[in-house]
LUMMI-564853 format. One record per residue: residue number from 1; x negated, y, z negated of N, C-alpha, C in turn. Coordinates in steps of 0.1 Angstrom, whole numbers. Example, Ala and Ser with C-alpha at 12.3 -4.5 7.8 and 13.67 -1.06 7.14 Angstrom:
<nodes>
+-----+-------+-------+-------+-------+-------+-------+-------+-------+-------+
|   n |   nc1 |   nc2 |   nc3 |  cac1 |  cac2 |  cac3 |   cc1 |   cc2 |   cc3 |
+-----+-------+-------+-------+-------+-------+-------+-------+-------+-------+
|   1 |  -132 |   -57 |   -78 |  -123 |   -45 |   -78 |  -132 |   -33 |   -78 |
|   2 |  -128 |   -22 |   -71 |  -137 |   -11 |   -71 |  -129 |     0 |   -79 |
+-----+-------+-------+-------+-------+-------+-------+-------+-------+-------+
</nodes>
This chain:
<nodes>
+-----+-------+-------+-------+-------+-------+-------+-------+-------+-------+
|   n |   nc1 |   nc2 |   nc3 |  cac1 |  cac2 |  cac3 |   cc1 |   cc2 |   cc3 |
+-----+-------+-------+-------+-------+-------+-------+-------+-------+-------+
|   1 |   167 |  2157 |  -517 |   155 |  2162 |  -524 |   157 |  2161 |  -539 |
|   2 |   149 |  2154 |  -547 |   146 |  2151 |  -563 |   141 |  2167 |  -566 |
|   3 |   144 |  2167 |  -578 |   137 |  2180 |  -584 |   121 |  2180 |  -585 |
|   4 |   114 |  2168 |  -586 |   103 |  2166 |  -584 |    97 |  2171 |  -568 |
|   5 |   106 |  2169 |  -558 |   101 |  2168 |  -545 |   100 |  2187 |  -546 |
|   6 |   110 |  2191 |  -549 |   114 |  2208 |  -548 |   101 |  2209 |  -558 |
|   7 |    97 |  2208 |  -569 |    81 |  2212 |  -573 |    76 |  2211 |  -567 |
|   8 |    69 |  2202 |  -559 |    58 |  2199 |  -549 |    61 |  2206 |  -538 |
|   9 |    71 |  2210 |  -534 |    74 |  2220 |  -527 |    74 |  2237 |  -525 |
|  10 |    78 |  2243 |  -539 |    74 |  2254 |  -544 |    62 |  2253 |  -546 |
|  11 |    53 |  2246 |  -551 |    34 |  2242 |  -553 |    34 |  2248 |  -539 |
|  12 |    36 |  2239 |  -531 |    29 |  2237 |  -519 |    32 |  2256 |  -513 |
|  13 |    44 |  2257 |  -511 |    45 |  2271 |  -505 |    40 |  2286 |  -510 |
|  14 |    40 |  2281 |  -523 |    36 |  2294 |  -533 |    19 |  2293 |  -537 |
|  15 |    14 |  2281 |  -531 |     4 |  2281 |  -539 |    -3 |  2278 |  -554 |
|  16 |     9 |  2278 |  -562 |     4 |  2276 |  -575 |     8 |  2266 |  -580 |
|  17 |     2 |  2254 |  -588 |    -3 |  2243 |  -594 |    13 |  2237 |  -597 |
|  18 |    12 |  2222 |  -597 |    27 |  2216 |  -600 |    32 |  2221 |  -612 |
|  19 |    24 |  2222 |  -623 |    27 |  2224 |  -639 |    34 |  2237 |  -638 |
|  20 |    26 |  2252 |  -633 |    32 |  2266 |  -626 |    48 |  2263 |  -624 |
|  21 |    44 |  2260 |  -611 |    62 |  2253 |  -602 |    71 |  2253 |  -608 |
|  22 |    64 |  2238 |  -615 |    78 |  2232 |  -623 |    86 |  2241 |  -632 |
|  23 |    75 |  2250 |  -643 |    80 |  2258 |  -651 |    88 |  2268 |  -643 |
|  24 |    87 |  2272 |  -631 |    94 |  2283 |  -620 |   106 |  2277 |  -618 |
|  25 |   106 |  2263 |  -616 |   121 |  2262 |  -614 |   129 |  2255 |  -624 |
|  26 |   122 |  2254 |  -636 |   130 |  2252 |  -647 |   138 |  2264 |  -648 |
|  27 |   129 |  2276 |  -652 |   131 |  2287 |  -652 |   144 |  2295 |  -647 |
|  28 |   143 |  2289 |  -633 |   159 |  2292 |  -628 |   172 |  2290 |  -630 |
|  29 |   168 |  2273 |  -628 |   177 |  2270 |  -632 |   185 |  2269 |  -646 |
|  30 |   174 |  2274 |  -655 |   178 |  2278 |  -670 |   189 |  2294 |  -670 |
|  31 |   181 |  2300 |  -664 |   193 |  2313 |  -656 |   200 |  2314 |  -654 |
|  32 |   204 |  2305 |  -644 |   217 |  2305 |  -634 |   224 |  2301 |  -645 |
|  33 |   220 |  2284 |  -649 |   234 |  2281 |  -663 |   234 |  2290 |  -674 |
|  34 |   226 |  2294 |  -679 |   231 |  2305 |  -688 |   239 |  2318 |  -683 |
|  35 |   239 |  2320 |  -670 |   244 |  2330 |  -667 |   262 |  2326 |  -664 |
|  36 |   258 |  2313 |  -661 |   277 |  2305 |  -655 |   284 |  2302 |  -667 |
|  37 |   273 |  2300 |  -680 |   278 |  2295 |  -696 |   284 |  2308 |  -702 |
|  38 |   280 |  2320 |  -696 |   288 |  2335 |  -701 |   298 |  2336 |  -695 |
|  39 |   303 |  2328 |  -681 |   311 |  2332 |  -673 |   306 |  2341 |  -663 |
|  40 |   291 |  2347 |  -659 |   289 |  2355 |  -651 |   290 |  2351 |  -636 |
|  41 |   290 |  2356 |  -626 |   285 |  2347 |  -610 |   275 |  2352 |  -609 |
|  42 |   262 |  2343 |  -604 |   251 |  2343 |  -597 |   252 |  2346 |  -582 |
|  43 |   244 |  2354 |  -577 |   250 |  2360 |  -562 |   233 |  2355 |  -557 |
|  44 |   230 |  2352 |  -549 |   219 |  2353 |  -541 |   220 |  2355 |  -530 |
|  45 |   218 |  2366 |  -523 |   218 |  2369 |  -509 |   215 |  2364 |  -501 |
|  46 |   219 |  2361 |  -491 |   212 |  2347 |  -480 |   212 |  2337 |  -484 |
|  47 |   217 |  2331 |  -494 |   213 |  2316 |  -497 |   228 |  2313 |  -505 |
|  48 |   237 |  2321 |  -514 |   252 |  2316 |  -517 |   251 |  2321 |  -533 |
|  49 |   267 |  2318 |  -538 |   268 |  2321 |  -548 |   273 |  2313 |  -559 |
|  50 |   271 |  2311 |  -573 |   272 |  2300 |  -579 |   287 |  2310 |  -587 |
|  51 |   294 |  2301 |  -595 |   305 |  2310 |  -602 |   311 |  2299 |  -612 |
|  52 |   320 |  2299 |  -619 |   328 |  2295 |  -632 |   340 |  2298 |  -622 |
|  53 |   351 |  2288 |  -624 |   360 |  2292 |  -618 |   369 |  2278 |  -629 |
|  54 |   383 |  2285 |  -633 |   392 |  2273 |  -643 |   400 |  2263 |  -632 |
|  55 |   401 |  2257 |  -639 |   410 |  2241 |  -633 |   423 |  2238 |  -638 |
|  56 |   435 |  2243 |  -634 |   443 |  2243 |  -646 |   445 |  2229 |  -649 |
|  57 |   456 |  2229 |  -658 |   461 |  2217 |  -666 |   469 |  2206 |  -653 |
|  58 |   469 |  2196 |  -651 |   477 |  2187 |  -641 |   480 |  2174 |  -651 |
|  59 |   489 |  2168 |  -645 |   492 |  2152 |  -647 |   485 |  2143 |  -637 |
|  60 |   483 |  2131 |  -640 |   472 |  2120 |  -631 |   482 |  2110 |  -634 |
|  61 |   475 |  2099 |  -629 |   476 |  2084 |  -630 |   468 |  2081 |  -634 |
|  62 |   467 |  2069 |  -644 |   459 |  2058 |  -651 |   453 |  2049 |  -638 |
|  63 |   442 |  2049 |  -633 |   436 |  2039 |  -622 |   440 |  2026 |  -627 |
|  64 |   437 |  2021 |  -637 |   440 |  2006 |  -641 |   462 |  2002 |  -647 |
|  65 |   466 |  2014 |  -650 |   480 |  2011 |  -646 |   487 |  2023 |  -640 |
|  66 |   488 |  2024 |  -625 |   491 |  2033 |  -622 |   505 |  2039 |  -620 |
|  67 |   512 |  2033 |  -636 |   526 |  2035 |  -635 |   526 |  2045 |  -647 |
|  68 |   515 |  2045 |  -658 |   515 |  2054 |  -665 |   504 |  2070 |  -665 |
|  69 |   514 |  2081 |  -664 |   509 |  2093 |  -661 |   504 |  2099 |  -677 |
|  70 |   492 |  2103 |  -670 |   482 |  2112 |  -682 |   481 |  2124 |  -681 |
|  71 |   479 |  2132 |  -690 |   475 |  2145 |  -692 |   462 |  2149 |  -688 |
|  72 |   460 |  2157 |  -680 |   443 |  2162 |  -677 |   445 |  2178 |  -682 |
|  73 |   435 |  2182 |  -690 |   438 |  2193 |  -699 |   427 |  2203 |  -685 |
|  74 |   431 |  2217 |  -692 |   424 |  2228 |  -683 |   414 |  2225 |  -684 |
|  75 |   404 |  2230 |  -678 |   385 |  2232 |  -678 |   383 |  2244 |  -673 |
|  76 |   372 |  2248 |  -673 |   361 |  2255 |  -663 |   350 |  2245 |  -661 |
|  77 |   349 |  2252 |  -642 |   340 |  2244 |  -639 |   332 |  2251 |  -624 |
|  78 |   316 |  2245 |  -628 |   308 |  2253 |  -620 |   312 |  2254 |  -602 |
|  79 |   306 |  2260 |  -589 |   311 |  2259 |  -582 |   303 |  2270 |  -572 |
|  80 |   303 |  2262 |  -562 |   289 |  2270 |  -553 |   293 |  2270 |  -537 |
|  81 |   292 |  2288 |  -539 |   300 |  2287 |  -520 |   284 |  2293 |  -512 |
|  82 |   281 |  2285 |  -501 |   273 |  2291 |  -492 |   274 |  2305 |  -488 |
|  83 |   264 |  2310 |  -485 |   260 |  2320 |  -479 |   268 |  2319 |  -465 |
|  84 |   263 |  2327 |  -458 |   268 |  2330 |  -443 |   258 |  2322 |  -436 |
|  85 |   244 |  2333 |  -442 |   229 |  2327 |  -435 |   230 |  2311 |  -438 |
|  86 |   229 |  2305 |  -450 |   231 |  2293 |  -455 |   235 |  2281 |  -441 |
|  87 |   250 |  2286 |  -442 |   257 |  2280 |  -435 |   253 |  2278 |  -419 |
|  88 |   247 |  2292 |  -414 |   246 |  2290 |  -401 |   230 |  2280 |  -400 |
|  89 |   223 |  2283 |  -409 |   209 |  2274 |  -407 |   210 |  2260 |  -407 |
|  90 |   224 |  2255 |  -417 |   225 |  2238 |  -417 |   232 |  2238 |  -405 |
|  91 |   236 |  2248 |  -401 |   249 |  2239 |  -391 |   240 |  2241 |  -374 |
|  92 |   229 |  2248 |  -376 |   218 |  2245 |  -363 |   210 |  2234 |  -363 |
|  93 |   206 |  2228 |  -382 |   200 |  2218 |  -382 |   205 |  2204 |  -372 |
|  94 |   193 |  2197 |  -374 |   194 |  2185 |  -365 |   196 |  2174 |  -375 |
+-----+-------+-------+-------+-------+-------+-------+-------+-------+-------+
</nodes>
């Protein structure tokens, strides 16, 4: 599903106009990353939780010579665990 399709979708179930919608789920998802860009976790009940979680530092390989080893520096990075409910509704899907 396109972000377009998920407007037409919120439209359709909520009733209110695609222009409405769209701003509703700009909206969110303007939230959620501003809330993951503080470091906060987003919790939604029944549906999962979004969070910041760090990557530490490792060494790699060079794909094009993979005799010489690179430095991959720490990050943070976003990261989304299903719900319970979540999980059990895709895993009945067909």
């Amino acid at each position: 599903m396109t972000k377009a399709e998920l407007v037409t979708q919120v439209a359709k179930e909520t009733g209110m106009n695609k222009k409405n919608s769209g701003e509703a789920v700009k909206a969110i998802f303007a939230a959620i990353e501003g809330a993951l860009a503080k470091g906060d976790k987003v919790q939604l009940v029944g549906f999962g939780t979004f969070e910041v979680r760090k990557r530490a530092a490792r060494e790699g390989r060079n794909p094009q010579d993979p005799k010489k080893v690179i430095k991959i520096p720490a990050k943070k990075v976003p990261v989304f665990r299903p719900g319970k409910a979540l999980k059990d509704r895709v895993a009945k899907a067909k």
